[in-house]
C-alpha positions in Angstrom: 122.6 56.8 40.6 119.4 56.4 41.9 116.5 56.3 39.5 114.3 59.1 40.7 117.4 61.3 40.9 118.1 59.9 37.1 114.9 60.9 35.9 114.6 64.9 37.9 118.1 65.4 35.6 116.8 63.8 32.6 113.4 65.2 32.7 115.1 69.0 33.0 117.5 67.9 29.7 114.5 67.3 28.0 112.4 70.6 28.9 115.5 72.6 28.0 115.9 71.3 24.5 112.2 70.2 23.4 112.0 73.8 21.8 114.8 73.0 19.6 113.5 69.5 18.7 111.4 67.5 16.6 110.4 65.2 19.3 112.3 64.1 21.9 112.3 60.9 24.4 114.0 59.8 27.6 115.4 56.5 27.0 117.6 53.3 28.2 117.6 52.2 32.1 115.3 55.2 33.1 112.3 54.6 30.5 112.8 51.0 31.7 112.7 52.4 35.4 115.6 50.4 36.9 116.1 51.0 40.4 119.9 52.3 39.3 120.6 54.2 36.4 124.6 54.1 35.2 123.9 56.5 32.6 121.1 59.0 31.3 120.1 57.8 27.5 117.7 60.3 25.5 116.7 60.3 22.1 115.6 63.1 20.1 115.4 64.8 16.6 117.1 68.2 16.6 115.0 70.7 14.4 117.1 71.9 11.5 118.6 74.7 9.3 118.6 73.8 5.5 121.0 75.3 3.2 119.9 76.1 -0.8 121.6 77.3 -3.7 120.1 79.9 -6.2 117.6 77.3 -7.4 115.7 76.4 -4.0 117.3 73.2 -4.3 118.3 71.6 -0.5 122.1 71.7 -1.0 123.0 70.8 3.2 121.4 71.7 6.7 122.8 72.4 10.2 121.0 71.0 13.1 119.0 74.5 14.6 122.3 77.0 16.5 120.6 76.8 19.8 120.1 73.5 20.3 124.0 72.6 19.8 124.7 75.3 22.3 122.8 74.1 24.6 123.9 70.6 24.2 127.6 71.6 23.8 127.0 73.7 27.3 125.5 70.8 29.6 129.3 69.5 30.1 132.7 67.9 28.8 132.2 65.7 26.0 133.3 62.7 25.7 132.8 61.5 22.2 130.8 63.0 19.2 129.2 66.4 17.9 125.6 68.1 18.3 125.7 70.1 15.2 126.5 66.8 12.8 126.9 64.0 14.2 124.1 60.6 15.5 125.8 60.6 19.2 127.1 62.8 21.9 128.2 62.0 25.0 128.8 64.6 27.6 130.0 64.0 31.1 127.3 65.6 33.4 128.4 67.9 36.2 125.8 65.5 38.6 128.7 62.9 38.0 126.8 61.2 35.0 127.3 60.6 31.4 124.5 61.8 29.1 124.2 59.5 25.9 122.4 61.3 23.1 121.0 60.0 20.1 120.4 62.6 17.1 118.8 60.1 14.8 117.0 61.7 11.4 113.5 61.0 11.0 113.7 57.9 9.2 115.4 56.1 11.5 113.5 57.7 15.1 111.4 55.1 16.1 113.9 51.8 16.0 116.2 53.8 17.9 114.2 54.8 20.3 113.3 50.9 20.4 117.4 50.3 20.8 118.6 52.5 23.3 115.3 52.2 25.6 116.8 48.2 25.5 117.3 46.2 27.7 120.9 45.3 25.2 119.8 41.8 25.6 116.4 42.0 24.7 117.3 44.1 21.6 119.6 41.4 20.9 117.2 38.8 21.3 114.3 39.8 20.3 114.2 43.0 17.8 117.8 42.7 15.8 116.8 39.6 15.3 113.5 40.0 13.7 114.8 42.5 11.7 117.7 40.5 10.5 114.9 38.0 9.8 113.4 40.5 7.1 117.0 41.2 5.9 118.0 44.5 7.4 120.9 45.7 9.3 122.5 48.6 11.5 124.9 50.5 9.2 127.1 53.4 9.4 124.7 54.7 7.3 121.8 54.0 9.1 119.6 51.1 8.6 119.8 49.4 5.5 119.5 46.3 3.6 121.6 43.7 4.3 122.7 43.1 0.6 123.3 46.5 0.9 126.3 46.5 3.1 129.5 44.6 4.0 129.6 42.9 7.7 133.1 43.9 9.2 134.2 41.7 12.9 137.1 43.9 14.4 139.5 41.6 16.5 137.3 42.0 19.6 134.5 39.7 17.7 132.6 42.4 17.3 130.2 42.4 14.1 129.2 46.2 12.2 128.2 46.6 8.7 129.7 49.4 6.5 126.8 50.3 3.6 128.4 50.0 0.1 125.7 50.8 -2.0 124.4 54.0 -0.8 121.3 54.2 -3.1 119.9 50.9 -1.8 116.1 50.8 -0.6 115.3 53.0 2.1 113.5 51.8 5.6 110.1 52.3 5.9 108.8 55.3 8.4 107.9 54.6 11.3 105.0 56.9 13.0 105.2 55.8 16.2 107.6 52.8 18.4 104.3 50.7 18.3 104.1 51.0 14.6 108.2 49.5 14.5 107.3 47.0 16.5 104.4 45.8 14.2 106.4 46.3 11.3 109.0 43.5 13.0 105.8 41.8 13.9 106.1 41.1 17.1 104.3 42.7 19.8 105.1 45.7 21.8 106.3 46.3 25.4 106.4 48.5 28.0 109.3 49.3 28.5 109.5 47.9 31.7 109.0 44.5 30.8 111.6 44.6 28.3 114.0 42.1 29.7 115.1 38.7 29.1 
């Protein structure tokens, strides 16, 4: 699909759920304005319902009704869940596949830094720094590397599983600039991330 008619359907997805997020960013081949976009990537942070028992203590949450309706009503799904899961992709009537990220706060900023990519420049250039200072991509998130177990399925691929789940936490990150100075190197536009 051709970028500017990438970005008009990306750019209504957002308006239609910013009311139901945190924030919320247009990522992958668009934010790096590719001429051809195979896929619409956004990121965002759902606002959310907290449940508590008789003692005000946080006992769950519920990403906010609305904005899994919405989500759940832009198309077939492919793969994942709006109301718990970190990804959902839907199958756009336009004939594209929408790729969301529902990262929690902690975590916003580096993957807005991921999916905006380019893969090999993520590769190259953050993943590694951040290996450098001993972190990893879990199932649970980013953490430590001591942290976790590195599994390579029979494809060669590498993931890590997290086995101590009270490990150290990452820091937060206010902004993508501030990730990127935490990895110490410097940011990019977008469009110049390539390699």
């Amino acid at each position: 699909m051709k970028l500017v008619k990438a970005q008009a359907i990306a750019a209504n997805l957002v308006k239609i759920l910013k009311p139901y997020c945190e924030r919320i960013d247009i990522a992958g081949s668009i934010r790096r304005c590719k001429p051809e976009v195979r896929d619409i990537e956004i990121v965002c942070e759902a606002k959310i319902t907290e449940y508590k028992n008789l003692f005000g203590e946080v006992t769950g949450f519920t990403r906010n009704k609305r904005f899994v309706e919405l989500v759940d009503s832009f198309g077939k799904t492919n793969k994942g869940s709006a109301a718990y899961g970190r990804y959902k992709q839907i199958e756009l009537p336009e004939g594209i596949n929408l790729d969301l990220f529902m990262p929690g706060p902690v975590d916003y900023y580096r993957q807005l830094a991921i999916r905006t990519g380019s893969a090999e420049y993520v590769a190259t250039e953050i993943a590694r720094e951040w290996r450098k200072k001993g972190w990893c991509g879990s199932d649970m998130g980013f953490r430590k590397i001591e942290d976790c177990f590195e599994q390579i399925s029979a494809d060669g691929k590498i993931t890590w599983k997290c086995v101590n789940k009270n490990g150290e936490l990452p820091p937060i990150w206010h902004s993508e600039e501030d990730f990127f100075k935490w990895l110490g190197i410097p940011w990019l536009d977008p469009v110049l991330r390539t390699v």
